[in-house]
C-alpha positions as CSV (number, residue, x, y, z in Angstrom):
1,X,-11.4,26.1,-0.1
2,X,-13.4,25.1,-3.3
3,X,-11.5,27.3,-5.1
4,X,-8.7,25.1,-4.5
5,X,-10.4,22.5,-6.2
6,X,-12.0,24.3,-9.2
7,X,-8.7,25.2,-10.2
8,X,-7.1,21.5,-9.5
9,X,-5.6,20.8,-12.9
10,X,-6.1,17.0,-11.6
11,X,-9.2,16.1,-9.2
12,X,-11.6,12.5,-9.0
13,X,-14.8,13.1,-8.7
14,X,-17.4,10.6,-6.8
15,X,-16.1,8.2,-4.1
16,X,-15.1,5.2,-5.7
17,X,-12.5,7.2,-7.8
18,X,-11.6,9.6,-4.5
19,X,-10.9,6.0,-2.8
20,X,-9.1,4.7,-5.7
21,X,-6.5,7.6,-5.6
22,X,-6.3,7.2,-2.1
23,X,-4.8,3.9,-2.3
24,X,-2.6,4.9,-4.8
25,X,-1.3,7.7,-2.5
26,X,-2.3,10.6,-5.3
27,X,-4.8,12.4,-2.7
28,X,-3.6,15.9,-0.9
29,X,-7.2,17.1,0.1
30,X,-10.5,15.6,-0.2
31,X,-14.4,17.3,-0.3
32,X,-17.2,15.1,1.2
33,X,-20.2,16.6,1.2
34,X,-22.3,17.6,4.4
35,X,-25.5,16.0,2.3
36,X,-24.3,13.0,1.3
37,X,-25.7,9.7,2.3
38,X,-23.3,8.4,5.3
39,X,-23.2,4.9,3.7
40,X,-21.3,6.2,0.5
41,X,-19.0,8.6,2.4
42,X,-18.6,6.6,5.5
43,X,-15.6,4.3,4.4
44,X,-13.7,7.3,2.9
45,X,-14.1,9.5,6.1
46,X,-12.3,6.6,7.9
47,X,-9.5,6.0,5.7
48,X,-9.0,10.5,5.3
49,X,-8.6,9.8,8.8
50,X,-6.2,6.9,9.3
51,X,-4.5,8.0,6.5
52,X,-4.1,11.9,8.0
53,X,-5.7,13.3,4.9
54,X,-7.6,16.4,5.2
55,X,-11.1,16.8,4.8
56,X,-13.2,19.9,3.9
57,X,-17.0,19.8,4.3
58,X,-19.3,21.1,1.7
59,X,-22.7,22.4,2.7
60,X,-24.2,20.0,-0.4
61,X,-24.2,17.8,-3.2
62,X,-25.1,20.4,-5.6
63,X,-22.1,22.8,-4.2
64,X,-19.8,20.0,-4.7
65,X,-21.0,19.0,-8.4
66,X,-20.5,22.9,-9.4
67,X,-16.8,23.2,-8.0
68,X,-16.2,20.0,-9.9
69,X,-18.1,21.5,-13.1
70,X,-20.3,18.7,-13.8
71,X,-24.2,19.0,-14.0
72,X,-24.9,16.7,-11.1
73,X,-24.5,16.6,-7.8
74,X,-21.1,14.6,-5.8
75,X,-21.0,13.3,-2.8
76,X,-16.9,13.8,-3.0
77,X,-14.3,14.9,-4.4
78,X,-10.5,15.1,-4.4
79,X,-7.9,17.4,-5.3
80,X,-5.1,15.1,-7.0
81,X,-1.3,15.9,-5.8
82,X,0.1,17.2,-9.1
């Protein structure tokens, strides 16, 4: 499933830009990491949910930041509808 979004010609990266697009309606598929503090990711698990949008977990952080080709680690990520 990361592979989907390595190769996402448009993606957000971090959770205040993944909940951005998500009001805008521009999400298909969103990453949360398995590691991630539940404070920052709690908010965006709900709306995925009440929103129907699907949601892949990632083992880590670090797993997340390397599909997204940055240097540090995410807590999630999105893959953009093109």
């Amino acid at each position: 499933m990361l592979d989907k979004l390595k190769s996402a010609s448009k993606k957000t990266i971090g959770t205040k830009q993944t909940l951005k697009a998500i009001e805008k309606d521009q999400v298909c598929m969103v990453f949360i990491a398995e590691d991630a503090e539940e404070h920052v990711v709690s908010e965006l698990k709900r709306i995925c949910k009440e929103k129907g949008i699907e949601v892949i977990a990632v083992k880590t952080m670090k797993e997340l930041g390397d599909a997204c080709g940055i240097q540090v680690g995410a807590a999630s990520a999105a893959v953009l509808n093109s």
